[in-house]
C-alpha angles and dihedrals in degrees: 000000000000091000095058093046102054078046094060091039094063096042084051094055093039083059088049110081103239090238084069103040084055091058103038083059088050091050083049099048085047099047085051096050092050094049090053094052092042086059095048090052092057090046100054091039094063089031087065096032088067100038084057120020140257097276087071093054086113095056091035089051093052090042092051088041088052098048088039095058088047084049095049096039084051092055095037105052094037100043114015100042098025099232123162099172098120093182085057091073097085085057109038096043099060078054104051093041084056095055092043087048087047087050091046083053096033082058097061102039082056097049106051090048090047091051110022104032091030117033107230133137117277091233091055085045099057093037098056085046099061089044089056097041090041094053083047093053103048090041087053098036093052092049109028115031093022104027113213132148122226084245095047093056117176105338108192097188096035098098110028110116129232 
């Protein structure tokens, strides 16, 4: 059984053309990353919630938001783009941060048109909304804070300086 399905497998990837498989491993990278630091919002945000009370969930959400986005630009910029250029960080970080700050907003502005212009459940709502944020942010981050082109993929030696 194990056999056949490494065999079918390989017969699947040999049909992909490698470019693709390159960026479907990069969405991937990305959509774990963010999942990660998605997790670890929520976590410090109850963490701190229950050090310091209820009455502080405004400053523990935008802590949490704050040490969310570094976790997520970390990931992002070391594993899922493959970029070694340590001194790149002072400029590729402001960047990063003001994309995650747009989608926040970005976040709102949607929201309230899914749900109060448009009637759908807040779930969907929200749902739909990730999924678009999620496809702008990559988009950005590849080829603005990270550069890199869709030809170019994950480049693991591209940055590292010499």
């Amino acid at each position: 059984m194990k056999n056949t399905y490494l065999k079918l497998k390989t017969q699947f990837l040999l049909l992909v053309p490698s470019s693709y498989r390159a960026e479907g491993k990069l969405v991937t990278k990305y959509a774990i990353s963010g999942s990660i630091a998605a997790f670890s919002q929520i976590s410090i945000f109850y963490l701190l919630i229950r050090m310091f009370g209820k009455e502080l969930y405004l400053l523990a959400s935008t802590t949490a938001f704050v040490i969310a986005v570094s976790i997520s630009f970390l990931l992002q910029k070391f594993w899922t783009f493959g970029d070694a250029d340590v001194r790149a960080i002072r400029k590729q970080f402001p960047i990063f941060f003001s994309i995650g700050v747009g989608n926040l907003l970005l976040n709102g502005a949607f929201m309230y048109i899914l749900v109060e212009l448009l009637n759908n459940p807040h779930v969907v709502a929200q749902a739909v909304t990730m999924g678009a944020l999620a496809v702008g942010s990559f988009l950005l981050n590849r080829t603005i804070t990270f550069n890199v082109r869709k030809d170019e993929g994950a480049d693991y030696n591209r940055n590292i300086p010499s």
